[in-house]
C-alpha positions as CSV (number, residue, x, y, z in Angstrom):
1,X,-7.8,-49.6,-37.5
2,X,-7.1,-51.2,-33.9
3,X,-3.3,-50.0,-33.9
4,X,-4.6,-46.2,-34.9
5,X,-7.4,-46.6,-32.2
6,X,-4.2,-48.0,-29.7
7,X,-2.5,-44.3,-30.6
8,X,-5.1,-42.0,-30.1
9,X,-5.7,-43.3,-26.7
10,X,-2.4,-43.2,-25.4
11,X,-2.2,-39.9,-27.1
12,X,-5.0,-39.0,-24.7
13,X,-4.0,-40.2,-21.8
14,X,-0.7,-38.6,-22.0
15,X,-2.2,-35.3,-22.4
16,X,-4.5,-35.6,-19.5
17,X,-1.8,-36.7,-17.4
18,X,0.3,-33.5,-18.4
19,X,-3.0,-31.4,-17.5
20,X,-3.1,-33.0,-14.4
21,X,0.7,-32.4,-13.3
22,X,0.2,-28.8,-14.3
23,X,-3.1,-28.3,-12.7
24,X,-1.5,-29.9,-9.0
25,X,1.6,-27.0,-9.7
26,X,-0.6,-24.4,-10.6
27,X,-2.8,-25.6,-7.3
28,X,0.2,-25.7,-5.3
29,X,1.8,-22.2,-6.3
30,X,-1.6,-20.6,-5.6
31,X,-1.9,-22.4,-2.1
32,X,1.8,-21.2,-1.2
33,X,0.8,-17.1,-2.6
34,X,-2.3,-17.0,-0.5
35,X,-0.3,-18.8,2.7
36,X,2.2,-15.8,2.1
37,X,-0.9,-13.4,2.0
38,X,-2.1,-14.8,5.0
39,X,0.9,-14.2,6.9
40,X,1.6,-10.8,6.2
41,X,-2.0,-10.2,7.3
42,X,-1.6,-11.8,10.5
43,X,1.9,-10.2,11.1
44,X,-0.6,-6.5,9.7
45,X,-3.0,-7.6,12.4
46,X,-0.8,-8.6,15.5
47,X,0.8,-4.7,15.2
48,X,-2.3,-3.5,14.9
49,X,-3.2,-5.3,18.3
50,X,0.2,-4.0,19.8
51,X,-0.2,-0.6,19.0
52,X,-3.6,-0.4,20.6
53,X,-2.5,-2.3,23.5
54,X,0.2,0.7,23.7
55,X,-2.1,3.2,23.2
56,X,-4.2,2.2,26.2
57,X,-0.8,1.8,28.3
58,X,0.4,5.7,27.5
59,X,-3.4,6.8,28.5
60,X,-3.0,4.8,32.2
61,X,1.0,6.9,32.0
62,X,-0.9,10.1,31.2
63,X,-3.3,9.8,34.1
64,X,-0.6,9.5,36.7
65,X,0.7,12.7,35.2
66,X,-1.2,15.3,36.0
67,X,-3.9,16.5,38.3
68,X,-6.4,18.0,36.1
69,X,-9.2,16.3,36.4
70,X,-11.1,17.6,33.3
71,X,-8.2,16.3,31.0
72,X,-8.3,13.2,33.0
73,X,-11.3,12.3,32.3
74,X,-11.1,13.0,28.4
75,X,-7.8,10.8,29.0
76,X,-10.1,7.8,30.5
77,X,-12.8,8.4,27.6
78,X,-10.4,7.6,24.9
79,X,-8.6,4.7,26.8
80,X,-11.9,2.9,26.8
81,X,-13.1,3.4,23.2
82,X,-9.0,2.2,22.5
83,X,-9.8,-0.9,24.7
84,X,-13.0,-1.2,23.2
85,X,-11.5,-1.0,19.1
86,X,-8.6,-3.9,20.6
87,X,-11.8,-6.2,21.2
88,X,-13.1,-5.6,18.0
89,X,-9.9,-6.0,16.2
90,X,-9.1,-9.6,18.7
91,X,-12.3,-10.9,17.0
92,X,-12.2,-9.9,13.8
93,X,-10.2,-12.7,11.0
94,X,-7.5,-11.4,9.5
95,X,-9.0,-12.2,6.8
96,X,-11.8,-9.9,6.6
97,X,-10.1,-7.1,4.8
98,X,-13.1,-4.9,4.5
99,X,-13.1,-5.1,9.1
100,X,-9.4,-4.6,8.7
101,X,-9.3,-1.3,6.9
102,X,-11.6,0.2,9.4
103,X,-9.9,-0.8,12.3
104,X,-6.6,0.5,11.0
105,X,-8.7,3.7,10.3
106,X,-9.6,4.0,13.5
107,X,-6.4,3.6,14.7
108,X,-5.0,6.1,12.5
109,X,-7.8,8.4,14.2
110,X,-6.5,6.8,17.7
111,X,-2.8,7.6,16.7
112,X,-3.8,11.6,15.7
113,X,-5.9,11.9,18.8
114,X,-2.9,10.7,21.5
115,X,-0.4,12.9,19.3
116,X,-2.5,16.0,20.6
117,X,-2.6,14.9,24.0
118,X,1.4,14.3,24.1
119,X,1.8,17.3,22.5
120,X,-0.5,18.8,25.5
121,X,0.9,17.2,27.9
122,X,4.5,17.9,26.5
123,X,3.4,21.9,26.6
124,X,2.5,21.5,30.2
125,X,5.5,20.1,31.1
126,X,7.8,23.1,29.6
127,X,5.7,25.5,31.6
128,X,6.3,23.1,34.7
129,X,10.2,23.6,34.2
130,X,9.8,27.5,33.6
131,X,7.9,27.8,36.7
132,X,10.1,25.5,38.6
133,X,13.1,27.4,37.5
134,X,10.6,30.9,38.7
135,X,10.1,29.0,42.2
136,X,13.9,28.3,43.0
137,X,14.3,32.3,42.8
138,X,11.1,32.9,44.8
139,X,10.6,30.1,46.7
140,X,8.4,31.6,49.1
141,X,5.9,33.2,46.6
142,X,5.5,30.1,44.9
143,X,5.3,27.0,47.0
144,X,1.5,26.4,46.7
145,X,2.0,26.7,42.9
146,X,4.4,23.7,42.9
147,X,2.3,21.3,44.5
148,X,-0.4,22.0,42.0
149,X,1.7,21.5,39.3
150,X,4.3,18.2,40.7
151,X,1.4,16.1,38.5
152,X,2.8,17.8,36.0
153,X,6.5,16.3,35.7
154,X,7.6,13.1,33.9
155,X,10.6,11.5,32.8
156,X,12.2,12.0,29.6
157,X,12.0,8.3,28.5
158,X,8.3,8.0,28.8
159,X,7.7,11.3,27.2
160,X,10.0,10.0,24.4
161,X,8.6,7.0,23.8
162,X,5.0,8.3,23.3
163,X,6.9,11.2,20.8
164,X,7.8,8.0,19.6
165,X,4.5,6.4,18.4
166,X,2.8,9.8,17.7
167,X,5.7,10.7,15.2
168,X,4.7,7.6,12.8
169,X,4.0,8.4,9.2
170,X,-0.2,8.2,7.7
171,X,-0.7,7.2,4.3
172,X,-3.6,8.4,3.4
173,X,-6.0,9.3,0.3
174,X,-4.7,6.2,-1.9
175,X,-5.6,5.3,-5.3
176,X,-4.5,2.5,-8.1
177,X,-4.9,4.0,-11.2
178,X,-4.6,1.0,-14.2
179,X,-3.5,2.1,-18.0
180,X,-3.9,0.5,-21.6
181,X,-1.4,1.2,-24.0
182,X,-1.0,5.2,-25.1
183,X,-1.8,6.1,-21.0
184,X,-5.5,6.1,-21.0
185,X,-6.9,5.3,-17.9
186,X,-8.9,1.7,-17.4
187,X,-11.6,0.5,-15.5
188,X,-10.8,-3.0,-16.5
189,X,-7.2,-4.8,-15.9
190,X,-7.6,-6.8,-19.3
191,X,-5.4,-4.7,-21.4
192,X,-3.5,-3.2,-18.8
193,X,0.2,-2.1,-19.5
194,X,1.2,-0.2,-16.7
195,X,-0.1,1.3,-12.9
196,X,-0.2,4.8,-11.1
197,X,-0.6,4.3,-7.7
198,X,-0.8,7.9,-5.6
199,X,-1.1,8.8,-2.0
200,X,-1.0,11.5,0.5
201,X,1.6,11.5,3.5
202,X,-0.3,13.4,6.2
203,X,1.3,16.1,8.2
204,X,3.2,15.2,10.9
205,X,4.7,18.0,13.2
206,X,6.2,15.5,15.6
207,X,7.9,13.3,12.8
208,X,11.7,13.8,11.9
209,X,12.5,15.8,9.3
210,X,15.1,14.2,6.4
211,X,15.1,11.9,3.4
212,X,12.6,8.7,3.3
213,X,11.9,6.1,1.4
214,X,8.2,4.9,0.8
215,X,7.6,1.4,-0.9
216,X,4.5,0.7,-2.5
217,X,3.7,-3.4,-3.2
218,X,1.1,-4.4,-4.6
219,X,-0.5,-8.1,-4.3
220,X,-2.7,-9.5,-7.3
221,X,-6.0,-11.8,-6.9
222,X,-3.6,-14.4,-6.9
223,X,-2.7,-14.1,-3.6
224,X,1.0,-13.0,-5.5
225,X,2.8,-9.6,-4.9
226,X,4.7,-7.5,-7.6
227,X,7.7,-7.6,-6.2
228,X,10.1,-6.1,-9.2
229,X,10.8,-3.4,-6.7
230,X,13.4,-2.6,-3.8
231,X,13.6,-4.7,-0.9
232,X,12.9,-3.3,2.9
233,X,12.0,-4.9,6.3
234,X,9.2,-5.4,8.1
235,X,8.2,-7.1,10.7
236,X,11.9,-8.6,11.3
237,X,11.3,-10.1,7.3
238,X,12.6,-8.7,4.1
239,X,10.0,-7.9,1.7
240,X,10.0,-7.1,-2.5
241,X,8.6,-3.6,-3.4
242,X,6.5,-3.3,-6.8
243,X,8.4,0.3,-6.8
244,X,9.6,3.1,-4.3
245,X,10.5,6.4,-3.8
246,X,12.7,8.6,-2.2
247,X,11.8,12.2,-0.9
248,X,12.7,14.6,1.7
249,X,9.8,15.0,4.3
250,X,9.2,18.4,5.7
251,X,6.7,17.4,8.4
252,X,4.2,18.8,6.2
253,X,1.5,16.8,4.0
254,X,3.2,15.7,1.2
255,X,1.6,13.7,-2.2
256,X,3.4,11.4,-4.4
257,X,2.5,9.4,-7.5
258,X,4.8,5.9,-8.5
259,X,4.4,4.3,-11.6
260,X,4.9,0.4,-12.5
261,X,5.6,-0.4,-16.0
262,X,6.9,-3.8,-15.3
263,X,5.5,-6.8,-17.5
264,X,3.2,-8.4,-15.7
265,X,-0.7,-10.4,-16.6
266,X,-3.5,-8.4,-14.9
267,X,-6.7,-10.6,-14.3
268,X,-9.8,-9.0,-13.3
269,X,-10.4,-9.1,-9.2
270,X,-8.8,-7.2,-5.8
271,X,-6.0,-5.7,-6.1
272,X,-4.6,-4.5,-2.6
273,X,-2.2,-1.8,-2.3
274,X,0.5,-1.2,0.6
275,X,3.1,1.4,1.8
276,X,5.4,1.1,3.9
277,X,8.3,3.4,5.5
278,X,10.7,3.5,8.5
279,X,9.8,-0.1,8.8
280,X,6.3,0.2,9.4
281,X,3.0,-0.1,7.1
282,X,1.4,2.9,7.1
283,X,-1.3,2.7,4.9
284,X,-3.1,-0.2,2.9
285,X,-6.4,0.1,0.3
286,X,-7.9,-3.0,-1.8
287,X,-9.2,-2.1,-5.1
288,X,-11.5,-4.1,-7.2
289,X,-11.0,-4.6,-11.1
290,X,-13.4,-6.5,-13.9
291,X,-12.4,-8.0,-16.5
């Protein structure tokens, strides 16, 4: 009876120490997915920072530009509410996703709204050169009309480099769209077989026209991406797509569904959603699943 006794114990403690090795692995992959997570959301957050940082320099450019006071001062407005969003965004954790998503709203907004005035000022400037070109004919005639409008000139590099910024891609409108088995659409990720994630490119007059590729990944609860997909840079790293597409972009809006059929286990929680092309991420959404 003793000997049995003897067996069932060290039976016991045998399978308690394999629960314990395999909880400490489990523990230590889900500390090294979420330290990952937290990376890339720093890295999200430091170009956010950057970009606004740049926004406000090309309003201080634009001001030295020209001499019309009215745009000048719409100029100033928008400088301070960028300055103002950079604040927010220096105190906000990186973690806070919901804080996140706004501010990169915003700055979406902030991006649209300095496109118009480059593409302003840019207009100003071609009538500058036409009446420049009109003044070396007429010299005379038009010499009061070139010092109103010698605000107007700037150099091609600075002019390029604000194309530059304004010509980057907007994902917009995005959606995760979960599946059971036969393609009917889930609310719940526990018998989930494949994903639909769709989005909307927004129009773009200033961006190149040509073939891009846009990558969607997608990171779990877990802290763990899907990466079954193509590999791209970003942020001087190479990153694992869940999937990606490539299409020709016009310049116009342009909407695109991608589909993952990979095998994967969905658990119930936050699913967040990324895309990313010509290096940069140009759109993120979390989504939130039960069981």
């Amino acid at each position: 009876m003793n000997k049995n006794l003897t067996y069932v114990l060290v039976a016991v403690i045998v399978l308690l120490m394999a629960g314990a090795g395999y909880l400490f692995f489990s523990l230590n992959q889900q500390k090294q997915a979420n330290q990952e997570m937290q990376e890339l959301a720093e890295l999200d957050k430091k170009e956010m920072e950057n970009e606004y940082e740049q926004f406000a320099r090309q309003y201080s450019e634009m001001k030295t530009q020209i001499n019309n006071d009215s745009i000048v001062a719409q100029l100033t407005q928008e400088q301070m509410k960028t300055q103002q969003l950079l604040q927010e965004l220096k105190r906000v954790k990186s973690s806070d996703a919901r804080e996140i998503a706004r501010l990169k709203k915003e700055l979406a907004t902030m991006r649209a709204v300095l496109r118009s005035y480059v593409m302003q000022i840019d207009s100003l400037n071609r009538i500058n050169e036409n009446l420049t070109a009109e003044n070396t004919r007429m010299k005379g005639q038009y010499a009061e009309a070139t010092r109103q409008i010698e605000g107007l000139s700037s150099e091609k590099a600075s002019l390029s480099e604000k194309v530059a910024i304004a010509a980057q891609l907007d994902a917009t409108a995005i959606n995760m769209t979960p599946f059971k088995k036969g393609g009917k659409k889930l609310k719940r990720m526990k018998d989930c077989k494949s994903i639909r994630v769709d989005f909307t490119v927004a129009k773009n007059v200033t961006a190149s026209n040509g073939m891009r590729t846009f990558y969607v990944r997608i990171t779990k609860p877990n802290g763990q991406a899907i990466d079954d997909g193509a590999s791209f840079n970003y942020e001087n790293r190479t990153l694992k797509s869940t999937m990606s597409k490539q299409v020709e972009y016009t310049g116009e809006a342009l909407s695109m569904s991608l589909y993952y059929n990979g095998n994967q286990v969905y658990e119930p929680g936050t699913y967040i959603v990324s895309i990313f092309a010509d290096g940069h991420m140009i759109g993120s959404r979390s989504f939130t699943f039960e069981k």
